[in-house]
C-alpha positions in Angstrom: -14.1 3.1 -9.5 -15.2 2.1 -12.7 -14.8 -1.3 -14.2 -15.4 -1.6 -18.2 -15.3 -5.0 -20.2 -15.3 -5.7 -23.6 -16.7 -9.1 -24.7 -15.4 -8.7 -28.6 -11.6 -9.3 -27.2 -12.6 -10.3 -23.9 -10.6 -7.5 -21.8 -11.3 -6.1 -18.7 -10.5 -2.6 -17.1 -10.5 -1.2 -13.7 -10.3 2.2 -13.4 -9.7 3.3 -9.6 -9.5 7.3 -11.4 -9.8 9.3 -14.6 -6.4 9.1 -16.2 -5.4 13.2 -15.9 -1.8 12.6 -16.2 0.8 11.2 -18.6 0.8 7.3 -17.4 3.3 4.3 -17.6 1.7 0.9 -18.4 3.6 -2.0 -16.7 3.1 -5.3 -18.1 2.4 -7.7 -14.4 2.4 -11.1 -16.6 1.0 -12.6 -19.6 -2.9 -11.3 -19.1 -2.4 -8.2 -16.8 -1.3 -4.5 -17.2 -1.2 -1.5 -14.3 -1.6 2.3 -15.3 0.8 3.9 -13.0 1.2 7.7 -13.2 5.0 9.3 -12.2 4.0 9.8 -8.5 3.1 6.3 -8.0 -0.7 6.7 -8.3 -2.9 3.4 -9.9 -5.0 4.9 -12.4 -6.2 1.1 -13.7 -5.7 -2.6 -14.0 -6.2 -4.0 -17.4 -7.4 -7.7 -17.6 -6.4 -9.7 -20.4 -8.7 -13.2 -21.1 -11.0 -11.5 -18.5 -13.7 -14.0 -18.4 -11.3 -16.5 -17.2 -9.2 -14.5 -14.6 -12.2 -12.9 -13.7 -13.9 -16.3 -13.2 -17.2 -16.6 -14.1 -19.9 -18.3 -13.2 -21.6 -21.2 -14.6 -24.2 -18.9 -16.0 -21.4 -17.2 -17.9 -21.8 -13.9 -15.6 -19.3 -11.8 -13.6 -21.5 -11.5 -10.1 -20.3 -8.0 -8.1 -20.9 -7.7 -4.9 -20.8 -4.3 -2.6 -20.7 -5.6 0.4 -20.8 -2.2 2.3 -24.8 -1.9 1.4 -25.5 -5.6 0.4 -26.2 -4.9 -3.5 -25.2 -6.9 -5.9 -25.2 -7.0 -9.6 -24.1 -9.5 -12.9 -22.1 -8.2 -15.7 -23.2 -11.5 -19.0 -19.1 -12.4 -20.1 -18.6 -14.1 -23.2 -16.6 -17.2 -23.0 
């Protein structure tokens, strides 16, 4: 998984795989789109006004956490 964020339109990606098909793009709400290819498979979640769904913190940072090996790291967000 791969999560990419651009802080020039403030849009965030998820990508749970490379896209290697043809995909469909389904509009959720307002702020979020899902990649879906023909056999149903979630290629990625796009975030629109990331910083605010995402819900930084006060320090203006996206805080990720896996909990599997107790790492963590903080992507800066512009606001």
């Amino acid at each position: 998984m791969k999560i990419s964020y651009d802080s020039r339109y403030k849009i965030a990606y998820i990508c749970f795989k490379e896209k290697t098909a043809q995909v469909e793009t389904i509009q959720v709400g307002a702020e979020m789109n899902i990649d879906i290819a023909p056999d149903g498979t979630i290629y990625g979640i796009e975030l629109l006004n990331a910083s605010r769904q995402l819900g930084a913190t006060p320090d203006k940072t996206l805080l990720v956490i896996n909990e599997a090996v107790g790492e963590s790291s903080k992507i800066k967000l512009a606001l």
